[in-house]
ZADO-1210 file (C-alpha; in nm, 4 decimals, padded with zeros to 6 digits):
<atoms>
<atom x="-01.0168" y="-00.9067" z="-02.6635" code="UNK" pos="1"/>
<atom x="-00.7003" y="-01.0950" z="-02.5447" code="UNK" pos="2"/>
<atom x="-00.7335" y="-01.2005" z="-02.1604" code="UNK" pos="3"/>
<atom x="-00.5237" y="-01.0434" z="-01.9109" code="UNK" pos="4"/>
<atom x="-00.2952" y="-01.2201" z="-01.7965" code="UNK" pos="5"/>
<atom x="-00.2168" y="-01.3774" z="-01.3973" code="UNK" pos="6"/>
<atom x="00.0163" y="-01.3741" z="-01.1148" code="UNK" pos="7"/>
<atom x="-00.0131" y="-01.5958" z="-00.8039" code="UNK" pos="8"/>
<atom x="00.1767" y="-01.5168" z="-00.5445" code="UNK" pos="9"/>
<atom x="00.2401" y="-01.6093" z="-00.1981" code="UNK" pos="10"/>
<atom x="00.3552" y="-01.5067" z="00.1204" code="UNK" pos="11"/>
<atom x="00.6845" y="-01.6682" z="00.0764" code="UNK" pos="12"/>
<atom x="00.7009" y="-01.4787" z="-00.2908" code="UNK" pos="13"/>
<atom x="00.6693" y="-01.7697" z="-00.4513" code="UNK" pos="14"/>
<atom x="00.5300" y="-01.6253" z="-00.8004" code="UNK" pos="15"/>
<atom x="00.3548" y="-01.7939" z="-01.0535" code="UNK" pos="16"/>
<atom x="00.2425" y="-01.6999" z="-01.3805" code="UNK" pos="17"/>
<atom x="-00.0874" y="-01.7704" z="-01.5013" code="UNK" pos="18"/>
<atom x="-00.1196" y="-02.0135" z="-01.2714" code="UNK" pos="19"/>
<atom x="-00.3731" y="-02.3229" z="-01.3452" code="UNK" pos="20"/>
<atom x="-00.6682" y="-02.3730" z="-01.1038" code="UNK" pos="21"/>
<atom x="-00.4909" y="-02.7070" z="-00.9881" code="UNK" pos="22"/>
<atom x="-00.1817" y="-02.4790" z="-00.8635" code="UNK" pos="23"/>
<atom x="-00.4296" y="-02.1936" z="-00.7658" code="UNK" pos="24"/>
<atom x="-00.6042" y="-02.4781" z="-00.5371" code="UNK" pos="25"/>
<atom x="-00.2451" y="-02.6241" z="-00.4105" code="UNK" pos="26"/>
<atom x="-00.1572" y="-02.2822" z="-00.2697" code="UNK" pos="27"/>
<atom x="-00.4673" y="-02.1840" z="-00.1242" code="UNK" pos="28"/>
<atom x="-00.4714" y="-02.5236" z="00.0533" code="UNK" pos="29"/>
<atom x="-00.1688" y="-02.4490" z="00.2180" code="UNK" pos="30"/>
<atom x="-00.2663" y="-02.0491" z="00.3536" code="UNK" pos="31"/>
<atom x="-00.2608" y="-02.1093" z="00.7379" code="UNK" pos="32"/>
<atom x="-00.0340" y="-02.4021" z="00.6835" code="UNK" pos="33"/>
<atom x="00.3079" y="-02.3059" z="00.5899" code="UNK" pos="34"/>
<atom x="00.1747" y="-01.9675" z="00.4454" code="UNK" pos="35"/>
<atom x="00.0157" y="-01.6541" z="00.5710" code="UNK" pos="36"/>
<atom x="-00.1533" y="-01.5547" z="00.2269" code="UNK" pos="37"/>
<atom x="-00.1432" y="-01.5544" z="-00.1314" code="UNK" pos="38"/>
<atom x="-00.2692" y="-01.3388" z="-00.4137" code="UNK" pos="39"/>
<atom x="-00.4165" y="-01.3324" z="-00.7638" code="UNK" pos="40"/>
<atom x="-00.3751" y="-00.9971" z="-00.9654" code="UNK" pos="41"/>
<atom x="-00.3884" y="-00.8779" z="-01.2974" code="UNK" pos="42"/>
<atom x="-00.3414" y="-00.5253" z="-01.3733" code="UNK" pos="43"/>
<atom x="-00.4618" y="-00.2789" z="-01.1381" code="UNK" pos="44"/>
<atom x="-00.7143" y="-00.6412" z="-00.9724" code="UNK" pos="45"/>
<atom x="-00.6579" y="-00.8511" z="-00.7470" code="UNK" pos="46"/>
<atom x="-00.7986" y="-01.0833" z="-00.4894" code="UNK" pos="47"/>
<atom x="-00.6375" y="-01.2094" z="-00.2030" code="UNK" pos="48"/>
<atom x="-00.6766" y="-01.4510" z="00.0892" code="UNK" pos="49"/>
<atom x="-00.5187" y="-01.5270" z="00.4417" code="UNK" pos="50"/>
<atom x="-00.5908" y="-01.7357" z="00.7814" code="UNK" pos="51"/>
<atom x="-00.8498" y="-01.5803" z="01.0564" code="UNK" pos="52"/>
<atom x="-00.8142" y="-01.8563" z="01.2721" code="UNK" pos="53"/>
<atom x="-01.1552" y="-01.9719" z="01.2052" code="UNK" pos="54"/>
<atom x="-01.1108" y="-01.9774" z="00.8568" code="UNK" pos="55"/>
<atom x="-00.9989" y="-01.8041" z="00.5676" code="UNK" pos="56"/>
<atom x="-01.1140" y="-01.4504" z="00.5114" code="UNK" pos="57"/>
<atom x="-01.0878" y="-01.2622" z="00.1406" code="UNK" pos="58"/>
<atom x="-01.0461" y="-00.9229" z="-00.0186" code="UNK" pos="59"/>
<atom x="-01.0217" y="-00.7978" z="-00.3409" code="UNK" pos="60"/>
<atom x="-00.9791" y="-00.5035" z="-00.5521" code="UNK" pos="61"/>
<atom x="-01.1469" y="-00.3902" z="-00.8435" code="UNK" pos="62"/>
<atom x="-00.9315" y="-00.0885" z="-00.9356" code="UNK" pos="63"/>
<atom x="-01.1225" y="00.1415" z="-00.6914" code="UNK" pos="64"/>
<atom x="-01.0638" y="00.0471" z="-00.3624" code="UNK" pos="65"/>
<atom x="-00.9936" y="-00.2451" z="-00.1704" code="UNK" pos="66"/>
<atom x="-01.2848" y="-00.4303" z="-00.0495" code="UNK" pos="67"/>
<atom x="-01.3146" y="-00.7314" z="00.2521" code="UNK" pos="68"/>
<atom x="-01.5979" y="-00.9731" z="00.2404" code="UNK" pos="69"/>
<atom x="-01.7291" y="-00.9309" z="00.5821" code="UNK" pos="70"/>
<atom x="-01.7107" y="-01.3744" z="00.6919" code="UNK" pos="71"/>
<atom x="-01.3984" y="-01.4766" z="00.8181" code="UNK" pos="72"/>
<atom x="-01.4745" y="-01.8407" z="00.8078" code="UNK" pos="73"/>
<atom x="-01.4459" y="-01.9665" z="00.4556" code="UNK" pos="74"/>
<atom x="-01.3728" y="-02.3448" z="00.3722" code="UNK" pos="75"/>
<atom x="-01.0166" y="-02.3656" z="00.1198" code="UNK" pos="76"/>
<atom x="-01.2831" y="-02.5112" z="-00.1230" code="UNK" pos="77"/>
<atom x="-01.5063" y="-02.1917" z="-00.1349" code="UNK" pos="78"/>
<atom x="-01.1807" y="-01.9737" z="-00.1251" code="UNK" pos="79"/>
<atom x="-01.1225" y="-02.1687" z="-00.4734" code="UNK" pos="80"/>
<atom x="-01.4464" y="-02.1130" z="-00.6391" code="UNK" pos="81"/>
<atom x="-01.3471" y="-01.7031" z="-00.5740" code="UNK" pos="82"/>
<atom x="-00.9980" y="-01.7233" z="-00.7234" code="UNK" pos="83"/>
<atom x="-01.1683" y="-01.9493" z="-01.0006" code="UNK" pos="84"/>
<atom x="-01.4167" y="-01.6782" z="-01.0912" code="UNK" pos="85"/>
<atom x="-01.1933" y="-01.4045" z="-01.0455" code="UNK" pos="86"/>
<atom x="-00.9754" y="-01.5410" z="-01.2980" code="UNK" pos="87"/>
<atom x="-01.2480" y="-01.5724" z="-01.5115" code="UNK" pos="88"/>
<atom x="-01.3802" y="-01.2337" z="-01.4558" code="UNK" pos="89"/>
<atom x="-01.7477" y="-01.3327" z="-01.3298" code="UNK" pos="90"/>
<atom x="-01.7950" y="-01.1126" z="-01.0624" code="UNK" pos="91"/>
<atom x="-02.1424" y="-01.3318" z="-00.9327" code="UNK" pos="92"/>
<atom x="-01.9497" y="-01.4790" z="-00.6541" code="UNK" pos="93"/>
<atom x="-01.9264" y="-01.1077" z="-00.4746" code="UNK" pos="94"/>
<atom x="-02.3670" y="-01.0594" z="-00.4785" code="UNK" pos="95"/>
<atom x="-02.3880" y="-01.3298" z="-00.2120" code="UNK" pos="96"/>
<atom x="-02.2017" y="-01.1418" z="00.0492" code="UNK" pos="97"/>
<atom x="-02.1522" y="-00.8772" z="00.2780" code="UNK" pos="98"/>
<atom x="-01.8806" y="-00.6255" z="00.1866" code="UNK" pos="99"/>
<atom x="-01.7120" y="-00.3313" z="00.3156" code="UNK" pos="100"/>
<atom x="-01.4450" y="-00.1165" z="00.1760" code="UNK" pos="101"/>
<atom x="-01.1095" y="-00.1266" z="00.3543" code="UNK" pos="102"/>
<atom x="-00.9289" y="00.2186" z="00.4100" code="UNK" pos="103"/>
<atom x="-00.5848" y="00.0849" z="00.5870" code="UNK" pos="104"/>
<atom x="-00.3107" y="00.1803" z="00.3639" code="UNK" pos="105"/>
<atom x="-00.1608" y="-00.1243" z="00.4737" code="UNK" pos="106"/>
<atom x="-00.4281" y="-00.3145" z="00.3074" code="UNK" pos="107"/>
<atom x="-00.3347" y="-00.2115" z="-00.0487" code="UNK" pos="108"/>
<atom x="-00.2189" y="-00.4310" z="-00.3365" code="UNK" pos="109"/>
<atom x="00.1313" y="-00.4499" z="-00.4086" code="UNK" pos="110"/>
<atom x="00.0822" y="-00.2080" z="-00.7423" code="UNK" pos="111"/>
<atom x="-00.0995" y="00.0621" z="-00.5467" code="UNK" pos="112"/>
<atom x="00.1624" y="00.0300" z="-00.2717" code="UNK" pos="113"/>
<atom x="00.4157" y="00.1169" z="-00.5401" code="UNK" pos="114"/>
<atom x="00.2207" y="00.3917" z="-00.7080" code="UNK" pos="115"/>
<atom x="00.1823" y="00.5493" z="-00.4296" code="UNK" pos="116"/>
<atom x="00.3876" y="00.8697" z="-00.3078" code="UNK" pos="117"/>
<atom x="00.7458" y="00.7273" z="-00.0974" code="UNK" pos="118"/>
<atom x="00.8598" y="00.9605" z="00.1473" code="UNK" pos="119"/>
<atom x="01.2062" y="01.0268" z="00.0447" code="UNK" pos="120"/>
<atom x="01.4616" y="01.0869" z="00.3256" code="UNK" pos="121"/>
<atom x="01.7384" y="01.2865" z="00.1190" code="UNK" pos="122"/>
<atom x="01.4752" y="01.5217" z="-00.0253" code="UNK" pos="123"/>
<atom x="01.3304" y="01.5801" z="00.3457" code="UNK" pos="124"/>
<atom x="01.7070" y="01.6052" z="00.4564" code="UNK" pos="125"/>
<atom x="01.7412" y="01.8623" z="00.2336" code="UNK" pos="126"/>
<atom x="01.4348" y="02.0462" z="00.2592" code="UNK" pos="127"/>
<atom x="01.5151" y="02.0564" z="00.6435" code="UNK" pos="128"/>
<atom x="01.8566" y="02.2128" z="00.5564" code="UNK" pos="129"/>
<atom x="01.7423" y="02.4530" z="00.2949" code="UNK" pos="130"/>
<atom x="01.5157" y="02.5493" z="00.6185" code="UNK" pos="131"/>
<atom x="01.7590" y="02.5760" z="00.8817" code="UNK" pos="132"/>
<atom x="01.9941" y="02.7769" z="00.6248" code="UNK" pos="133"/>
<atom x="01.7197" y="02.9979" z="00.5774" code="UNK" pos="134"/>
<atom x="01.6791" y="03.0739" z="00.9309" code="UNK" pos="135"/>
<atom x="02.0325" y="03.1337" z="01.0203" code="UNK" pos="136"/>
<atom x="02.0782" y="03.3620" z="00.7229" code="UNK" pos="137"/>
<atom x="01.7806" y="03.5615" z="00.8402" code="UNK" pos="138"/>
<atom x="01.9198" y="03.5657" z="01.2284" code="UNK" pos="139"/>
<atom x="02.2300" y="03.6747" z="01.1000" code="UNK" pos="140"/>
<atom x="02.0620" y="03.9923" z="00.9197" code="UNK" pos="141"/>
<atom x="01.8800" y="04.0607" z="01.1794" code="UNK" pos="142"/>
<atom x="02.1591" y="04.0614" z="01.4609" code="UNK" pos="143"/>
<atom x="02.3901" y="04.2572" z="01.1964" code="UNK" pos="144"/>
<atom x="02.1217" y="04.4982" z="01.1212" code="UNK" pos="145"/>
<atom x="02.0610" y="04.5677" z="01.5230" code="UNK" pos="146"/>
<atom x="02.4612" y="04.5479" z="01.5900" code="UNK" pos="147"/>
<atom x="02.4715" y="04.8405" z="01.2591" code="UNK" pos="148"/>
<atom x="02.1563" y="05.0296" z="01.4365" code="UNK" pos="149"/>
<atom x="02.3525" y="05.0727" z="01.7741" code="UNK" pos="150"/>
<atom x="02.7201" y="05.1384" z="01.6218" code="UNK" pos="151"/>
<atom x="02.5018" y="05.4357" z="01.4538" code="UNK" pos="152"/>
<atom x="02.3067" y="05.5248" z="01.7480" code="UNK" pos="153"/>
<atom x="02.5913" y="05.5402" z="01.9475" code="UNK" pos="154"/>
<atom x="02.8062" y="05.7238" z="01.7259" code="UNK" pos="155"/>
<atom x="02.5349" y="05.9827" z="01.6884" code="UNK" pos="156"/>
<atom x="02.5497" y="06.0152" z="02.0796" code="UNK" pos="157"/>
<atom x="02.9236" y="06.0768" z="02.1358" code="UNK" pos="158"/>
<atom x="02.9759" y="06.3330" z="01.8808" code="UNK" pos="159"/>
</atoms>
């Protein structure tokens, strides 16, 4: 089985491809210090890491849902070891913490941002016309129908 292949990316879009754990390291050493995050992702993966002040905090996705390890206070070092392991696809590194699933739409990857449904302004534009066409046409019916109805009414009347 041939190994997927990686893309390291950062905040400033900065991409590299199949990065090195030297340039994976670099990066991550400067989140919080000229950066606000960066990103490793293969496929439909990734993992991900930004500043919290304190620390750095990470998520990841495994294809199913984007997930946050619940400490926000993680050394660059540490941060390292994840992308390192990630990369490598051992998947020990998530058993030793807390982790909740993330629901935000803004936290999605890039890929599932894109795969994802865009609201399309000329297609609501015209749906809104096709609308408002079909409600004038109807209005127009009716009113000629009710002007028809009292021209015969009337007629009827004066005879």
């Amino acid at each position: 089985m041939a190994s997927p292949s990686f893309v390291l990316e950062d905040s400033r879009g900065n991409i590299i491809s199949n990065p090195g754990d030297d340039q994976i390291r670099d990066i991550i050493n400067q989140v919080g210090r000229g950066i606000d995050h960066c990103i490793l992702r293969s496929e439909s993966t990734y993992i991900q890491t930004s500043s919290s002040g304190k620390g750095l905090m990470v998520e990841f996705s495994d294809g199913t849902g984007v997930t946050q390890v619940d400490r926000t206070d993680f050394s660059p070092q540490e941060v390292q070891e994840f992308f390192s392991s990630f990369k490598k696809q051992d998947n020990s590194w998530k058993e030793k913490f807390k982790l909740s699933r993330v629901n935000s739409p803004a936290k999605e990857s890039p890929a599932d941002q894109e795969s994802r449904p865009q609201f399309n302004v000329k297609d609501e534009v015209n749906h809104a016309l096709k609308r408002e066409g079909r409600y004038r046409l109807r209005r127009f019916i009716r009113r000629g129908l009710s002007l028809l109805t009292g021209l015969f009414i009337r007629r009827r009347m004066f005879k």
